[in-house]
N, C-alpha and C positions, 0 to 999 in steps of 0.2 A: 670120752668114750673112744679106745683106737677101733679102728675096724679091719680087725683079723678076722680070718675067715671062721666063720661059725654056722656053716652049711655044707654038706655035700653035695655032690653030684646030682643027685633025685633034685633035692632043694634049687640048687643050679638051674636045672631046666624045668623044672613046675615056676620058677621064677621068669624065665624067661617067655615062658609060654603066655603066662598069666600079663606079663611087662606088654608085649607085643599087642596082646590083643587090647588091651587098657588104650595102648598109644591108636590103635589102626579106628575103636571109641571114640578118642577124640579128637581126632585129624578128621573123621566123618562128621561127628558133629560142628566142627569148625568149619566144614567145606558144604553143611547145609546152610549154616548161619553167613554164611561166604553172598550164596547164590539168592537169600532173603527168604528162603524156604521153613525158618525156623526168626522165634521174636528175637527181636534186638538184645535184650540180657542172656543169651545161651552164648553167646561168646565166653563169657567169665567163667561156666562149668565148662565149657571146650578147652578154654586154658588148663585151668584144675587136673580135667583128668587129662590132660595129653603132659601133665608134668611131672603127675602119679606113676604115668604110664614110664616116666624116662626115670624117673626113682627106681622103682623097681627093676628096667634092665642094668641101672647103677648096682643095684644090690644082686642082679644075678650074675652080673659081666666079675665082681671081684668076691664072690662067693660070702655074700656078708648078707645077717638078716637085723633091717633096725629091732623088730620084736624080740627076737633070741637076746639082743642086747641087752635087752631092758629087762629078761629075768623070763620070760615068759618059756613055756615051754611048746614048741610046734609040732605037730606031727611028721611035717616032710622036714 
Protein backbone atom coordinates (compact mmCIF):
# COMPACT_ATOMS: atom_id res chain seq x y z
CA UNK A 1 0.00 0.00 0.00
CA UNK A 2 2.14 3.37 -1.24
CA UNK A 3 0.91 6.25 0.53
CA UNK A 4 0.19 8.92 -2.01
CA UNK A 5 -1.80 11.39 -1.01
CA UNK A 6 -5.44 10.63 -1.04
CA UNK A 7 -6.94 13.73 0.79
CA UNK A 8 -7.27 17.30 0.41
CA UNK A 9 -6.85 20.27 2.10
CA UNK A 10 -10.45 20.10 4.28
CA UNK A 11 -9.25 16.28 5.03
CA UNK A 12 -5.61 17.89 5.96
CA UNK A 13 -6.92 20.01 8.78
CA UNK A 14 -10.06 17.97 10.00
CA UNK A 15 -7.15 15.57 10.43
CA UNK A 16 -5.09 17.46 12.15
CA UNK A 17 -7.51 18.96 14.43
CA UNK A 18 -8.94 15.67 15.23
CA UNK A 19 -4.74 14.24 15.57
CA UNK A 20 -4.06 17.03 18.19
CA UNK A 21 -6.75 16.76 20.33
CA UNK A 22 -6.44 12.72 20.39
CA UNK A 23 -2.71 13.47 21.35
CA UNK A 24 -3.46 16.56 24.12
CA UNK A 25 -6.27 13.09 25.37
CA UNK A 26 -3.69 11.29 25.94
CA UNK A 27 -0.75 13.06 27.40
CA UNK A 28 -3.72 14.14 30.05
CA UNK A 29 -4.52 10.91 30.70
CA UNK A 30 -0.92 9.85 31.07
CA UNK A 31 -0.15 13.03 33.41
CA UNK A 32 -3.16 11.85 35.61
CA UNK A 33 -1.92 8.31 35.89
CA UNK A 34 1.65 10.20 36.31
CA UNK A 35 0.46 11.98 39.50
CA UNK A 36 -1.64 8.51 40.85
CA UNK A 37 -5.04 10.33 40.29
CA UNK A 38 -6.18 7.65 37.96
CA UNK A 39 -5.64 3.22 38.66
CA UNK A 40 -2.60 1.82 37.71
CA UNK A 41 -3.84 0.14 34.14
CA UNK A 42 -4.98 3.62 32.40
CA UNK A 43 -1.32 4.03 31.48
CA UNK A 44 -1.93 1.31 28.59
CA UNK A 45 -5.09 3.32 27.09
CA UNK A 46 -2.76 6.74 27.73
CA UNK A 47 -0.27 4.95 25.35
CA UNK A 48 -2.94 3.77 22.80
CA UNK A 49 -4.40 6.97 22.37
CA UNK A 50 -1.37 9.34 22.65
CA UNK A 51 -0.26 6.91 19.57
CA UNK A 52 -3.49 7.17 17.72
CA UNK A 53 -3.15 10.69 18.31
CA UNK A 54 0.59 10.70 16.47
CA UNK A 55 -1.03 8.34 13.61
CA UNK A 56 -3.28 10.60 12.63
CA UNK A 57 -1.09 13.93 12.54
CA UNK A 58 1.17 11.26 10.42
CA UNK A 59 -1.68 10.92 8.25
CA UNK A 60 -2.60 14.72 8.06
CA UNK A 61 1.20 16.15 8.08
CA UNK A 62 1.57 13.83 4.48
CA UNK A 63 -2.02 14.18 3.35
CA UNK A 64 -2.68 10.34 3.35
CA UNK A 65 -6.00 8.71 4.90
CA UNK A 66 -5.27 4.81 6.00
CA UNK A 67 -9.48 4.39 5.38
CA UNK A 68 -9.60 5.94 1.84
CA UNK A 69 -6.75 3.38 1.32
CA UNK A 70 -8.55 0.50 2.08
CA UNK A 71 -11.46 1.33 -0.33
CA UNK A 72 -13.71 3.09 1.91
CA UNK A 73 -15.23 6.25 0.94
CA UNK A 74 -15.00 9.47 3.49
CA UNK A 75 -16.83 12.42 3.50
CA UNK A 76 -13.90 15.02 4.27
Amino acid sequence: MALTCNIDQRGKTARFVLGAFIEVSGMLLGVLWYFGWTPAWTIWPAIAIWLSGIFVLFEAMIGWCAVRAMGFKTPI
